[in-house]
C-alpha positions as CSV (number, residue, x, y, z in Angstrom):
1,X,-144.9,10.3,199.9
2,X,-144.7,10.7,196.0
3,X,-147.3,7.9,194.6
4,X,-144.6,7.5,191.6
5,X,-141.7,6.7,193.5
6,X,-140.7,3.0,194.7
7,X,-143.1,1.1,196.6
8,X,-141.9,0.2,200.1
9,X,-142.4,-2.9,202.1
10,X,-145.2,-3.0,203.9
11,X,-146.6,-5.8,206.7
12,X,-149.6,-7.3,205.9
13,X,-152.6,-5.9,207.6
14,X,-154.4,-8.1,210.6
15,X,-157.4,-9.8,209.3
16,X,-160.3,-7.8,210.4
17,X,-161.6,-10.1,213.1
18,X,-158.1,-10.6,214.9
19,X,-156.5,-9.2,217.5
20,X,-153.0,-9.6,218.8
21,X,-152.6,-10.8,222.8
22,X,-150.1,-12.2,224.9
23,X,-147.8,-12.2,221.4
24,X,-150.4,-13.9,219.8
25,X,-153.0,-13.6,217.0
26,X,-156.4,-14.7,218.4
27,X,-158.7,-15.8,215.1
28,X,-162.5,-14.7,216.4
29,X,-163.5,-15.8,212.9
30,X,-162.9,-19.5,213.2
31,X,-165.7,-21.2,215.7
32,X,-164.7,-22.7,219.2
33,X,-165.3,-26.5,218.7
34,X,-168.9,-27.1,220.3
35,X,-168.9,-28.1,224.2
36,X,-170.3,-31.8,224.8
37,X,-172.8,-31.1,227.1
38,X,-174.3,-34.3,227.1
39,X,-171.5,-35.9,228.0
40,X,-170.4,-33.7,230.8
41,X,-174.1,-33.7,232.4
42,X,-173.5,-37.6,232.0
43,X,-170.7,-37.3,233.6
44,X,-171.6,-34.7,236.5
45,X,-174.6,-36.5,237.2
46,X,-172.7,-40.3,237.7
47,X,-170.1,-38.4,240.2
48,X,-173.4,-36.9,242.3
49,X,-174.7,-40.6,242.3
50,X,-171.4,-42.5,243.2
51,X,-171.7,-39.4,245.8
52,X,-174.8,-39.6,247.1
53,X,-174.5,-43.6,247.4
54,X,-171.4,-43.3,249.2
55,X,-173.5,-40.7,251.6
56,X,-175.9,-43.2,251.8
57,X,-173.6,-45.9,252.5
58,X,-172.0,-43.9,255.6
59,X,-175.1,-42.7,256.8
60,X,-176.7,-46.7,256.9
61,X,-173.3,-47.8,258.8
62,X,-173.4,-44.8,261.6
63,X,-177.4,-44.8,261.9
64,X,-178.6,-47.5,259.8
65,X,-180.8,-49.1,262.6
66,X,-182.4,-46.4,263.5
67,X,-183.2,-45.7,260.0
68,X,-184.8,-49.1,259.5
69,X,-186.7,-48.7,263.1
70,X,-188.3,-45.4,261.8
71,X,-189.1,-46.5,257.9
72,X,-187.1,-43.6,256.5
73,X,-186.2,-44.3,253.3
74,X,-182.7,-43.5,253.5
75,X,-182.5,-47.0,254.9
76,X,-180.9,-49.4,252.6
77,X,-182.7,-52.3,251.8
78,X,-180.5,-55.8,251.6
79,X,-180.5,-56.8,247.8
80,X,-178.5,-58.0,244.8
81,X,-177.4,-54.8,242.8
82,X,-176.4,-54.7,239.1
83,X,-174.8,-51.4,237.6
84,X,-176.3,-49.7,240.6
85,X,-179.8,-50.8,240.8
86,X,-181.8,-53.5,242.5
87,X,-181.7,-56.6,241.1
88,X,-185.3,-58.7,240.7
89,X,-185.3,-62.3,241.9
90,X,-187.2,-64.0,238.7
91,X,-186.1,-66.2,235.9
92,X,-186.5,-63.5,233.4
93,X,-184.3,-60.7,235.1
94,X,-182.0,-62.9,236.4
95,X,-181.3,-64.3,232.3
96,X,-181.2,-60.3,231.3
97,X,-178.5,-59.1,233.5
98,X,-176.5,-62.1,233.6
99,X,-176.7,-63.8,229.7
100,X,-173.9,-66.1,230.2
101,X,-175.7,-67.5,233.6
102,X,-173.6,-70.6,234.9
103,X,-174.2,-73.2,237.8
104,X,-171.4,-71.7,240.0
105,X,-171.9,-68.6,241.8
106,X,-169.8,-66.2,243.5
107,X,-171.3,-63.6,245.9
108,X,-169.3,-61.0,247.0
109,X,-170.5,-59.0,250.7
110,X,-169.0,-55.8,251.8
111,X,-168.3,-54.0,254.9
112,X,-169.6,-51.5,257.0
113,X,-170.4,-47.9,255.6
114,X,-169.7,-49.4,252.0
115,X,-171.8,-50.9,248.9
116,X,-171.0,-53.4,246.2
117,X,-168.9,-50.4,244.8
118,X,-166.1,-51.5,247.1
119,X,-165.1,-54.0,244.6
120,X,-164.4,-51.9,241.6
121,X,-161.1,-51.2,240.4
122,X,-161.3,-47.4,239.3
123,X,-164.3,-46.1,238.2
124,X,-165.6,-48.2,235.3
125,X,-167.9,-51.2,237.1
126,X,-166.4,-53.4,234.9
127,X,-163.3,-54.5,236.7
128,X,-163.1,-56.7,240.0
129,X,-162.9,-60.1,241.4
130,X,-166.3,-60.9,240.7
131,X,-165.9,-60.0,237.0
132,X,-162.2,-61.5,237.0
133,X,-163.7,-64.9,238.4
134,X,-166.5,-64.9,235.6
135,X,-163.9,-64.5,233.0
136,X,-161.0,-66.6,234.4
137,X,-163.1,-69.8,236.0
138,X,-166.7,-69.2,234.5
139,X,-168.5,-67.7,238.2
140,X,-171.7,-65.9,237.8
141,X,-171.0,-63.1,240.1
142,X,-173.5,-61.5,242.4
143,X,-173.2,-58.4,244.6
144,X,-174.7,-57.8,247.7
145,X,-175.9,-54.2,249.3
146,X,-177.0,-54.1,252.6
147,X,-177.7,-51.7,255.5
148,X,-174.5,-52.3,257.5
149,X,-175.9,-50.3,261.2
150,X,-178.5,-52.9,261.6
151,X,-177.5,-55.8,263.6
152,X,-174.6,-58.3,262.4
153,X,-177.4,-61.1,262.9
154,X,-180.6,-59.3,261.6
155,X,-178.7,-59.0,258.7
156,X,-177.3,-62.6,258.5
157,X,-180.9,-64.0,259.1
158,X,-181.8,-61.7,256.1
159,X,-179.2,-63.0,253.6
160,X,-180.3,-66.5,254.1
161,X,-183.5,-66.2,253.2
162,X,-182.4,-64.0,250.1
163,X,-179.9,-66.7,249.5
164,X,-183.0,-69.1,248.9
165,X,-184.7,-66.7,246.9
166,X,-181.8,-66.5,244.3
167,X,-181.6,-70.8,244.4
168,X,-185.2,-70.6,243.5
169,X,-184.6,-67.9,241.1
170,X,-181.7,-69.2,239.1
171,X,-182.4,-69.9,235.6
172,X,-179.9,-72.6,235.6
173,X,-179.7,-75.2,238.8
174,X,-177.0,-73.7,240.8
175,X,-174.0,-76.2,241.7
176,X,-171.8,-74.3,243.3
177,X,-171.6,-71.6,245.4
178,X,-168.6,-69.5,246.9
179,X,-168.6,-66.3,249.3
180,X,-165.6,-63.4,248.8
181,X,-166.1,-61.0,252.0
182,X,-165.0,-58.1,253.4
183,X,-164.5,-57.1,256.9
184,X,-168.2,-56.6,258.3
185,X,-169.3,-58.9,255.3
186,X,-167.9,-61.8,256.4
187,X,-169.7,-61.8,259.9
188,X,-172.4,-61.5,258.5
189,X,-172.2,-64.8,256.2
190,X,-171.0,-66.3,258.8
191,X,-174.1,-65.8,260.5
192,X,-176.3,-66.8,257.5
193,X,-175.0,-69.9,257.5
194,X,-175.5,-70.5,260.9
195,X,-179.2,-69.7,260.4
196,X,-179.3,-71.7,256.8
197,X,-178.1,-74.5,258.9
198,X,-181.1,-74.2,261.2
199,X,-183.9,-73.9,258.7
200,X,-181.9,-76.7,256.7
201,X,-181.6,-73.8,253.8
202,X,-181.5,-75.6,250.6
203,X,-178.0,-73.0,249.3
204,X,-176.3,-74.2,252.4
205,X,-175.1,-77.6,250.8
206,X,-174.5,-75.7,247.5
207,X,-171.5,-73.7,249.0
208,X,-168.2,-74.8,248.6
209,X,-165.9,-71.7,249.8
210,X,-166.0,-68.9,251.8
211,X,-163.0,-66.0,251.5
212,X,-163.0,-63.6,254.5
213,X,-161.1,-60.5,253.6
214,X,-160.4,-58.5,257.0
215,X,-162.9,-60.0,259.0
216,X,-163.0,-59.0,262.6
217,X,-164.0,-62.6,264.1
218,X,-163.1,-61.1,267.7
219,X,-163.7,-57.9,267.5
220,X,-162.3,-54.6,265.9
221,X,-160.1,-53.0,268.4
222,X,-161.4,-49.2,266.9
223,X,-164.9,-50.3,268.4
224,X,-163.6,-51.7,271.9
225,X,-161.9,-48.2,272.2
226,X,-164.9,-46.0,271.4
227,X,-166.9,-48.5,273.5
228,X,-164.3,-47.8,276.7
229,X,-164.3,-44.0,276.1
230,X,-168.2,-43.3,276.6
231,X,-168.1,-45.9,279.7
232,X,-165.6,-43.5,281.2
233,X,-167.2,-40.5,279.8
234,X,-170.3,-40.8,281.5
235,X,-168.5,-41.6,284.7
236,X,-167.5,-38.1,284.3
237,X,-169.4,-35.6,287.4
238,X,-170.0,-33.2,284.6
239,X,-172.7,-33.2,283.0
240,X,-171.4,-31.6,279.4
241,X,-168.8,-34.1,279.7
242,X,-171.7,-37.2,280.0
243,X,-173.3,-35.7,277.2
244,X,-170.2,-36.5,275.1
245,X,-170.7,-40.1,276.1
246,X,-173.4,-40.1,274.9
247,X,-173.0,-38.7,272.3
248,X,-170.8,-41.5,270.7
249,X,-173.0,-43.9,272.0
250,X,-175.8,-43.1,269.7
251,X,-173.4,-45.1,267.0
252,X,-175.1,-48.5,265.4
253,X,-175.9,-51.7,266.8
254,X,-173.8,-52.9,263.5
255,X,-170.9,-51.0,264.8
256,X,-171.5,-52.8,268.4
257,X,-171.6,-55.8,267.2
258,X,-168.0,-55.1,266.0
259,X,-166.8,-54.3,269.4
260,X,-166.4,-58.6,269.8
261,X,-167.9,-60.0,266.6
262,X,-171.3,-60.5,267.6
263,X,-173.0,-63.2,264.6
264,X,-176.3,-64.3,266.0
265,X,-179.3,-62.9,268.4
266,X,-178.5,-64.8,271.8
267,X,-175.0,-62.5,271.9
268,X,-177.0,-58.6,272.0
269,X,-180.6,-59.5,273.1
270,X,-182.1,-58.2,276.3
271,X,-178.2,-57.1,277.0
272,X,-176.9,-53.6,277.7
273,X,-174.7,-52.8,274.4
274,X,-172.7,-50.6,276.4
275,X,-171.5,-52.2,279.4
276,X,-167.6,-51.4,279.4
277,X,-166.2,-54.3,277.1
278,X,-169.1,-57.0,278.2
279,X,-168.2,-59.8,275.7
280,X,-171.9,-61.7,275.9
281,X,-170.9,-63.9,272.5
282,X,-172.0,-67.1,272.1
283,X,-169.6,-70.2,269.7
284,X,-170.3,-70.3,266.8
285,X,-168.0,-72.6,264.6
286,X,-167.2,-72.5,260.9
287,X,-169.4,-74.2,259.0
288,X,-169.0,-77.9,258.0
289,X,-168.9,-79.0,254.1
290,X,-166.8,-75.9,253.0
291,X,-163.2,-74.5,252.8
292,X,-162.9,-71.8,254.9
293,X,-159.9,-68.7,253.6
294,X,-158.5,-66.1,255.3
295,X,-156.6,-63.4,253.7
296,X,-155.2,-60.5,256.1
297,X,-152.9,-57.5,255.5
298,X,-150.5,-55.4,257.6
299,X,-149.1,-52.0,257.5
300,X,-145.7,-52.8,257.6
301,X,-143.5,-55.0,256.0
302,X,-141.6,-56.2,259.6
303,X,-144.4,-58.5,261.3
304,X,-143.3,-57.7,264.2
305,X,-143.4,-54.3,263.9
306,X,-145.3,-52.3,266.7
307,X,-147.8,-50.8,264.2
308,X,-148.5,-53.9,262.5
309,X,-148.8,-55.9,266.0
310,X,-151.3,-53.3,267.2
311,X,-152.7,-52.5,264.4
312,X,-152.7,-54.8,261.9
313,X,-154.2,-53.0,258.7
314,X,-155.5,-50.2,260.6
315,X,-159.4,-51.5,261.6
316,X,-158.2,-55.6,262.1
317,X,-155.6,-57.2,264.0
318,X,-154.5,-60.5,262.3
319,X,-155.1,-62.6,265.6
320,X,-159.0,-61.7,265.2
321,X,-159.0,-62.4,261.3
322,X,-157.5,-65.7,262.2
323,X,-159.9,-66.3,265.1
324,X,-157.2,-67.0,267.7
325,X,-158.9,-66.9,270.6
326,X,-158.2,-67.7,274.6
327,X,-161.5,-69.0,274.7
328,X,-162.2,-72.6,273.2
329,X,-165.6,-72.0,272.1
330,X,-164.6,-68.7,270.3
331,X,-161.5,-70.3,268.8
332,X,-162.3,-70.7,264.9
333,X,-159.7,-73.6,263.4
334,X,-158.6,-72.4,259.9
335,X,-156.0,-74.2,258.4
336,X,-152.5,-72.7,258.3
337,X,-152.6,-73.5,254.7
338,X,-155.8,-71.6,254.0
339,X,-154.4,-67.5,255.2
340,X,-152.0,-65.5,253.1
341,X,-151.2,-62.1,254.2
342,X,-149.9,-59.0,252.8
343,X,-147.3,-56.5,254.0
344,X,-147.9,-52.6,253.5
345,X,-151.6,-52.8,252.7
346,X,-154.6,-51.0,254.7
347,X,-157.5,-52.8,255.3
348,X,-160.1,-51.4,252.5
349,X,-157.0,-52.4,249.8
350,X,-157.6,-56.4,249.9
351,X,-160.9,-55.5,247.9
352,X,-159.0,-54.5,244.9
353,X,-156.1,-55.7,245.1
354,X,-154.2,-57.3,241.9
355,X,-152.5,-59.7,244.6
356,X,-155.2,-60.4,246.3
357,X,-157.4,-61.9,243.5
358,X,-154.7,-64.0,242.1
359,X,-154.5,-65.9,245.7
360,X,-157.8,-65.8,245.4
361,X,-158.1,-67.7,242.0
362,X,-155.4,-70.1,243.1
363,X,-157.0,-71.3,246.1
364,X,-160.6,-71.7,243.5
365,X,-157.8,-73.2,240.7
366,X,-156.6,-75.6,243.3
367,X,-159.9,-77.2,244.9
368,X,-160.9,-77.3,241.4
369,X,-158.2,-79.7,240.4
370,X,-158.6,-82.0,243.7
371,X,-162.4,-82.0,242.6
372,X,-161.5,-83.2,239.0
């Protein structure tokens, strides 16, 4: 082309460190923003511990006696946990972790193969009916963690003395005390107090409520089966077949105890724990002095529905929340007044559930205006 005649339009040239792909111009000049690391090994490393915990928690529930028997140190240890770790019994760590300490307290139990994580609403710690109580009604919460295979009563026998060890503890006199839990959980308070009451436990007069989400007062009907297929497995003339019995009866003395909602010593020792649906419990009534709550949940909306009737919220049947027995001494008298239940809920929902806690705070609201 003749340099003198008319310039023609030309296109830009790419910058030198660009490149066109997929339609695009990708700039290699300009830097990537920098990756945040730190937060995503913060992050990566508080998933592995909510996942090893929750391993942990499983492992305690199916094996958890055995465990203890053989010192492993998988074996949970019953304690007060805050943000995950063991909480010391002195003055001095009990006024660090809780700075706004209060004379009622609100201890919150959960059930088998769980933790204290059970409570929280998402993933944040800082959200459940422990913390709600604290802000709404001024209740220092506490959070038990215990190893949910060993016996219902080893463990109850265990939480009362701990119980007296955080009254002795307390940095301000404790006045009042209240118990939210869950399914397992509330067996075993149930069978602390019976023991407190014993040993004339000086938290025993202290408690003023006790909530029992789920609780299987009679028995879980999930254990009663599993207990009913290994009797009739190891009637089997095959020996591979036994072995299957056996198999699932190497399951804990916790989960046992569930079979007909064993609470104190007399109802497993020196008894065969699987005799085909041997109910060897003893009565053990609710305790005098303190308003007793039940709160129960379905999976349907229509009560009468087959699902819900046999059911209930999948692991509890509302007659064994409630206590209804055929038997007089295992009858346990709550007041009509004192059970609320919810339709279209499974069982591990009542321990985060919006509904749930503002019962929960009505029925606290309430025997706090009779007291006043």
């Amino acid at each position: 082309m003749d340099p003198s005649s008319p310039s023609q339009p030309q296109s830009d040239p790419l910058p030198a460190a660009s490149f066109v792909h997929d339609g695009g111009f990708l700039d290699l000049q300009t830097p990537n923003p920098p990756i945040p690391w730190k937060k995503r090994f913060r992050a990566a490393g508080k998933s592995l511990r909510k996942g090893t915990d929750i391993g942990v928690g499983i492992l305690n529930g199916v094996v958890g006696d055995y465990l203890h028997q053989q010192g492993n140190p998988l074996a949970v240890r019953m304690g007060f946990y805050a943000s995950g770790k063991p909480l010391a019994l002195t003055p001095e760590a009990l006024s660090s972790a809780c700075p706004n300490m209060t004379s009622r307290i609100c201890v919150l139990i959960h059930g088998l193969v769980c933790d204290e994580t059970i409570w929280n609403y998402g993933e944040s710690g800082r959200a459940n009916y422990g913390v709600f109580l604290q802000r709404d009604l001024g209740y220092t919460p506490f959070y038990l963690r215990y190893n949910t295979g060993r016996h219902i009563s080893e463990n109850g026998r265990n939480l009362d003395q701990l119980m007296n060890e955080l009254i002795a503890a307390l940095p301000v006199a404790a006045q009042e005390i209240i118990f939210i839990t869950h399914s397992m959980g509330g067996l075993v308070t149930r069978s602390a107090c019976g023991y407190g009451l014993r040993q004339d436990s000086p938290w025993i007069p202290k408690v003023r409520k006790l909530f029992y989400l789920g609780s299987p007062h009679l028995g879980a009907p999930l254990e009663k089966f599993g207990n009913a297929a290994a009797f009739v497995l190891k009637k089997f003339p095959r020996p591979y077949i036994q072995i299957i019995g056996d198999v699932l009866n190497v399951r804990s003395s916790g989960i046992k105890d569930l079979r007909f909602g064993y609470v104190s010593d007399g109802d497993w020792a020196d008894r065969d724990p699987d005799l085909f649906l041997k109910n060897n419990k003893n009565s053990l009534p609710l305790m005098d002095g303190a308003s007793h709550y039940v709160i129960t949940a379905r999976l349907t909306q229509n009560p009468r529905h087959p699902v819900s009737r046999w059911f209930g919220d999948a692991l509890v049947r509302t007659p064994s929340a409630l206590g209804r027995s055929r038997r007089r001494d295992h009858f346990l008298d709550f007041p009509a007044c004192h059970h609320r239940e919810y339709p279209a809920m499974g069982h591990m929902k009542m321990t985060h559930s919006p509904e749930v806690y503002a019962q929960i705070r009505q029925w606290c609201e309430q025997t706090l205006f009779d007291e006043r």
